[in-house]
C-alpha positions as a Markdown table, in Angstrom:
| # | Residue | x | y | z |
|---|---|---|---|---|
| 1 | Unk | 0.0 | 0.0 | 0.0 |
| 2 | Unk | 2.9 | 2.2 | 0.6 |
| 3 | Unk | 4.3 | 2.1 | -2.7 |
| 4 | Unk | 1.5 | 2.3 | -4.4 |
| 5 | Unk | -0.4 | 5.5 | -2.3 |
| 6 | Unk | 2.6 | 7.4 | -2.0 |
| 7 | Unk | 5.2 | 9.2 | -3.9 |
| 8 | Unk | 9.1 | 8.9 | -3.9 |
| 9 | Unk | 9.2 | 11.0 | -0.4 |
| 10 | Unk | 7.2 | 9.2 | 1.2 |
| 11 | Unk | 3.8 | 11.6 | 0.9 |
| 12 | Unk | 0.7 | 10.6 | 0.1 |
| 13 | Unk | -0.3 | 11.0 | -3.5 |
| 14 | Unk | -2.2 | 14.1 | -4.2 |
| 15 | Unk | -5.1 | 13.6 | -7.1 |
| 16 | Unk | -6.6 | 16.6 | -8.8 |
| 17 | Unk | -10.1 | 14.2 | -8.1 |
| 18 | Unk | -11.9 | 14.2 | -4.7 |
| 19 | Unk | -12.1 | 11.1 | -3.3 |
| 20 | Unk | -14.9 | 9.8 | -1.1 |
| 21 | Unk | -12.9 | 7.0 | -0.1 |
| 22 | Unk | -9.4 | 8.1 | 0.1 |
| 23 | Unk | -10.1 | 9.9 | 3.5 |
| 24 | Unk | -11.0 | 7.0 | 5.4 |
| 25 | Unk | -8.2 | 5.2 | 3.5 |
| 26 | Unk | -5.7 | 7.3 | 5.2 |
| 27 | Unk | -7.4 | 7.1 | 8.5 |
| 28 | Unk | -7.9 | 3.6 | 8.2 |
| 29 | Unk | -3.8 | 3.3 | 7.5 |
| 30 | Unk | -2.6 | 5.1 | 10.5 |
| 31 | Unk | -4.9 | 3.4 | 12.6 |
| 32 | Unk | -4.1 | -0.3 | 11.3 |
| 33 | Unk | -0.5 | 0.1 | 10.1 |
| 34 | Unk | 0.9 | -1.6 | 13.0 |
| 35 | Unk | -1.2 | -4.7 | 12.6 |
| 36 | Unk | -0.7 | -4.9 | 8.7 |
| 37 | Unk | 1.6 | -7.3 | 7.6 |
| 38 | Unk | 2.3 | -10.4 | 5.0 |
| 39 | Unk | 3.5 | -13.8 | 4.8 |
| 40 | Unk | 4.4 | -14.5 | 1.9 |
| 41 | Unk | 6.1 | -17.5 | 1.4 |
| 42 | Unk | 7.8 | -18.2 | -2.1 |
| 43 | Unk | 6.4 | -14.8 | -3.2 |
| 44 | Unk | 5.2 | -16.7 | -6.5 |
| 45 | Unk | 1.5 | -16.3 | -6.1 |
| 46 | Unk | 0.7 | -12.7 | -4.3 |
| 47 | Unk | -2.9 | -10.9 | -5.4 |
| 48 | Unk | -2.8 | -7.9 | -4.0 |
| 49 | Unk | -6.6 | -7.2 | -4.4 |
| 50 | Unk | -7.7 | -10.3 | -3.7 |
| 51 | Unk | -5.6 | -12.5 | -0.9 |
| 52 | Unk | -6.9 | -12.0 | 2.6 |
C-alpha cells in the first residue's frame, strides 16, 4: 500500500479528483498500520486485491 499510495518522499499522493474514499483510507492506515503485515512464502503467487 505504501508504494503504491505514496510518492518517492514518502507523501501521500495528491489527485486533482476528490475522493470519497481516500479519506478514510488514510485514516484507516494510520490506525491499522501496525497490525498490517504479509507472509508470503515463495512470493510466487501474491494478489494484492484479492488475498486475505
Amino acid at each position: 500500500m505504501h508504494a503504491k499510495f505514496t510518492n518517492k518522499a514518502g507523501d501521500f499522493i495528491r489527485y486533482h479528483k476528490k475522493s470519497t474514499i481516500w479519506p478514510g483510507i488514510k485514516l484507516a492506515t494510520s490506525i491499522n498500520r501496525p497490525y498490517m503485515g504479509w507472509l508470503i512464502g515463495n512470493g510466487a503467487n501474491i494478489d494484492f486485491w484479492r488475498d486475505i
